[in-house]
C-alpha positions in Angstrom: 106.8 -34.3 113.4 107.6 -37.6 111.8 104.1 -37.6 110.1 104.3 -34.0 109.0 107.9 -35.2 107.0 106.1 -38.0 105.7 102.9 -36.0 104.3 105.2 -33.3 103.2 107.2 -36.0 100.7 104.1 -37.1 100.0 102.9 -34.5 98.7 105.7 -33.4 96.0 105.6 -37.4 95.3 102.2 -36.8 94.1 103.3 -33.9 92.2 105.3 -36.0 90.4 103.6 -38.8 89.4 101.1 -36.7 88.2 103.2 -36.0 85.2 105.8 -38.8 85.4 104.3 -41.8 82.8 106.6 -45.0 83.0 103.7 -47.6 82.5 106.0 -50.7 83.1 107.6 -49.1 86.6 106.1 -50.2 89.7 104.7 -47.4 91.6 104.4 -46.5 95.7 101.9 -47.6 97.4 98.3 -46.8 95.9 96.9 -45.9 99.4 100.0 -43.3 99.5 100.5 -41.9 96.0 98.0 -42.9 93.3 97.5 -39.5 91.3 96.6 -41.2 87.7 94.5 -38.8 86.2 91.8 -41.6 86.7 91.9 -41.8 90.3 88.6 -42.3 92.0 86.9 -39.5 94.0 87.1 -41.9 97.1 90.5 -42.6 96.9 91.0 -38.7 96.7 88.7 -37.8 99.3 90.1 -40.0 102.1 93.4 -38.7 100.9 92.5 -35.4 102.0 90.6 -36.9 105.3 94.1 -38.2 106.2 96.2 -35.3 105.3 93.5 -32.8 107.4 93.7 -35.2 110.1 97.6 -34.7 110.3 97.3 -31.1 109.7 95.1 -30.4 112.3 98.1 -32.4 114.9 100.8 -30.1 113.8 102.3 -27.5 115.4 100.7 -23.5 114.2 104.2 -23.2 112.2 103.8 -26.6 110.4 99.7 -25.8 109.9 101.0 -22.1 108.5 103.1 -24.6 105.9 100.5 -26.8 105.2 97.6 -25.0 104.2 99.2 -24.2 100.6 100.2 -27.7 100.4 97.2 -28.6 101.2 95.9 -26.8 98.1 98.7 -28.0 96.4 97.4 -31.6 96.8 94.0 -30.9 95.4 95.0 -29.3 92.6 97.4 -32.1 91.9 94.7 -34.7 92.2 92.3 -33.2 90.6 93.4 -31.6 87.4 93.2 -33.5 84.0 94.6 -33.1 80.2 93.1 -31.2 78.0 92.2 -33.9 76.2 89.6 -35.6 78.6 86.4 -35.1 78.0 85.5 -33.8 81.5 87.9 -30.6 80.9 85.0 -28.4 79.1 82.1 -29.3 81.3 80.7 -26.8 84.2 81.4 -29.1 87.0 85.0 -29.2 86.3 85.5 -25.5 85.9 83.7 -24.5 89.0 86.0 -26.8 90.8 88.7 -24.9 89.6 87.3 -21.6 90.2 86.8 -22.3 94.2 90.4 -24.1 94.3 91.5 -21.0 92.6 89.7 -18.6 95.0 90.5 -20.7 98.1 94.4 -20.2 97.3 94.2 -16.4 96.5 92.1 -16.0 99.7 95.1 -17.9 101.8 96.0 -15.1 103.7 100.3 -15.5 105.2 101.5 -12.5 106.4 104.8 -11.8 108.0 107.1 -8.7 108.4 110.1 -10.3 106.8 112.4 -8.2 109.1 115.1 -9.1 111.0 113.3 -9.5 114.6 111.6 -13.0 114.4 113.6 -15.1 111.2 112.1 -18.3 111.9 108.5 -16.8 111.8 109.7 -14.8 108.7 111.4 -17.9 107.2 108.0 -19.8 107.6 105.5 -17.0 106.4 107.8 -17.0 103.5 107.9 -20.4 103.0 104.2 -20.7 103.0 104.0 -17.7 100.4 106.1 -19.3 98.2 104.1 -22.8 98.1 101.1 -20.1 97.8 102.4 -18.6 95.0 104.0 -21.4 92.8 100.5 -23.4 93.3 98.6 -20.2 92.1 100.7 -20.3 89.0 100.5 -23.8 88.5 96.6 -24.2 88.3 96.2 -21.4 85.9 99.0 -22.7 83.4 97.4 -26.5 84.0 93.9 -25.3 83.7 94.7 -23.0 80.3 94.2 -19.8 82.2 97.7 -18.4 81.6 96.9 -17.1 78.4 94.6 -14.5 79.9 96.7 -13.7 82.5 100.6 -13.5 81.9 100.9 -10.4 83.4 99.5 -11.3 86.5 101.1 -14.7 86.3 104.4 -12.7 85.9 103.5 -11.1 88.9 103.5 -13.9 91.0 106.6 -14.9 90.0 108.5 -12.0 90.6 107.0 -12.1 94.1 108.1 -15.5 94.9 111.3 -15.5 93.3 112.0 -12.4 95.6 111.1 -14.6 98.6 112.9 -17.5 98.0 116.1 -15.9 99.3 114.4 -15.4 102.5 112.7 -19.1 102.9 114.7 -22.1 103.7 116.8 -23.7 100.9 115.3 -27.7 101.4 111.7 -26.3 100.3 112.9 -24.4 97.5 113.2 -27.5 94.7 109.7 -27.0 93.7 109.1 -23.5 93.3 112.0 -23.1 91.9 110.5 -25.8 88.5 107.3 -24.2 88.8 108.7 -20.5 88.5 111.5 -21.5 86.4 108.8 -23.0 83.6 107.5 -19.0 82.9 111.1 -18.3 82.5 111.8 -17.3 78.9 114.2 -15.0 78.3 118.3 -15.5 78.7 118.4 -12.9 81.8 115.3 -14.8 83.0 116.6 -17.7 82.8 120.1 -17.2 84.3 118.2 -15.5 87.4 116.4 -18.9 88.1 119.9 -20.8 87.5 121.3 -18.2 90.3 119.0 -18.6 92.4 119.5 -22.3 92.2 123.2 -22.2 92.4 122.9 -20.3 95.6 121.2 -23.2 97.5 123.8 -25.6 96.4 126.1 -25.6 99.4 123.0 -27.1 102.0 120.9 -28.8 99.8 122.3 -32.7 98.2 123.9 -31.9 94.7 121.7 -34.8 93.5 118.4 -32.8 93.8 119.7 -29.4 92.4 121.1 -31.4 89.3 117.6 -32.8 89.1 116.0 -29.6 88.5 118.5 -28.0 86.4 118.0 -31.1 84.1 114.4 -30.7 84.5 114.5 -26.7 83.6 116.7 -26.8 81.0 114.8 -29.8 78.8 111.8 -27.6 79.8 113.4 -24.5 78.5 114.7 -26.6 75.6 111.0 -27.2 74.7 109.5 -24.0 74.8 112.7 -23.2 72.3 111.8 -25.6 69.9 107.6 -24.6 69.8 108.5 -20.9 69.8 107.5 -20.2 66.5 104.8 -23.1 66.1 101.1 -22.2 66.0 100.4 -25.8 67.8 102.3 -26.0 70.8 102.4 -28.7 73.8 100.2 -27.7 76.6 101.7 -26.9 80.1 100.9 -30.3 81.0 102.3 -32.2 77.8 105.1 -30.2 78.3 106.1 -31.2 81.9 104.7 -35.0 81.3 107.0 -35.4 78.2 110.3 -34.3 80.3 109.4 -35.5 83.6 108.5 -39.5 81.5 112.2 -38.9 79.9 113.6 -39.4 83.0 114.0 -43.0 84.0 113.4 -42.6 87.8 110.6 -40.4 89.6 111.7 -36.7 89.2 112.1 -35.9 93.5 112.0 -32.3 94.9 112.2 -32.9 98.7 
């Protein structure tokens, strides 16, 4: 159990350092959370040895869980600005293409009834991280502008899970659906939805993502009418760096 907690913060940690730049902060430990964009396929790959090895420990509720973080991870490590030079090659895009298939394949099913809740919550749960990953390798990999309508779809799918999954998982969803967010009523759901989780969750991590969505909403604002706008990655990078400590969602 203790080792699940620990990979499951580990996790999100790597989600944030992905994005977070503060060059003259000292960062975790390497072995734990080194996600530079330059990270070496060795590092990565025993990174995933380790996190298979705990997964394959865990209880069949926890492994249910795990399996999109899992994903989750590898998408983290692996994807790169659009900048770098390995974005357009072949290699890089297949990669994607079998993440991408190996998430939509992730089959979690549940009833979501009122006869087993903590399977429910869990299948839920597990959807959610499904989901939210799903959306965030298309918008990191420059899919989205293909497939807004079925990236809207996802969303609308989570966010009418959410409710049903526990509220200590829901910080990072909630970022990651909240970023396609961009209309008032839109908006003001995913501010709802976050409200609503407020009296079990610390106040310190719900104010961190209300800061976090509205300076991400607060960018898409400003590039609205621009023909050159920040990609998905820029975008998160810039307002995760203007935060002086590690953005946190667990």
């Amino acid at each position: 159990m203790l080792l699940e907690w620990v990979s499951y913060h580990e996790i999100l940690a790597r989600f944030s350092l992905r994005h977070w730049r503060k060059p003259e902060a000292e960062l975790p430990s390497q072995a734990i959370c080194d996600t530079r964009p330059f990270t070496s396929p060795e590092t990565r790959q025993k990174a995933q040895v380790e996190l298979s090895m705990i997964i394959g420990q865990a209880s069949f509720e926890s492994k249910r869980f795990f399996k999109p973080l899992r994903l989750l991870s590898e998408v983290v490590a692996e994807i790169l600005p659009a900048g770098n030079p390995e974005t357009p090659t072949e290699e890089y895009r297949r990669k994607f293409e079998k993440l991408k298939g190996d998430i939509e394949s992730l089959q979690i099913s549940a009833s979501y009834s009122l006869t087993d809740l903590k399977a429910d919550r869990i299948a839920a749960k597990s959807e959610v991280y499904r989901l939210s990953t799903l959306v965030y390798l298309s918008r990191t990999t420059n899919q989205g502008e293909r497939e807004d309508s079925e990236i809207a779809a996802l969303v609308e799918r989570g966010l009418q899970l959410l409710p049903v999954m526990g509220t200590c998982e829901r910080p990072l969803p909630l970022l990651i659906f909240g970023c396609e967010a961009r209309t008032d009523e839109e908006r003001l759901r995913i501010l709802n939805l976050v409200s609503n989780a407020e009296n079990t969750l610390p106040a310190r991590e719900l104010h961190s993502v209300k800061t976090l969505l509205h300076a991400l909403w607060t960018q898409d604002d400003l590039h609205a009418d621009n023909i050159l706008k920040p990609t998905y990655i820029e975008k998160l990078s810039a307002v995760f760096s203007a935060s002086d400590l590690l953005p946190h969602f667990a």
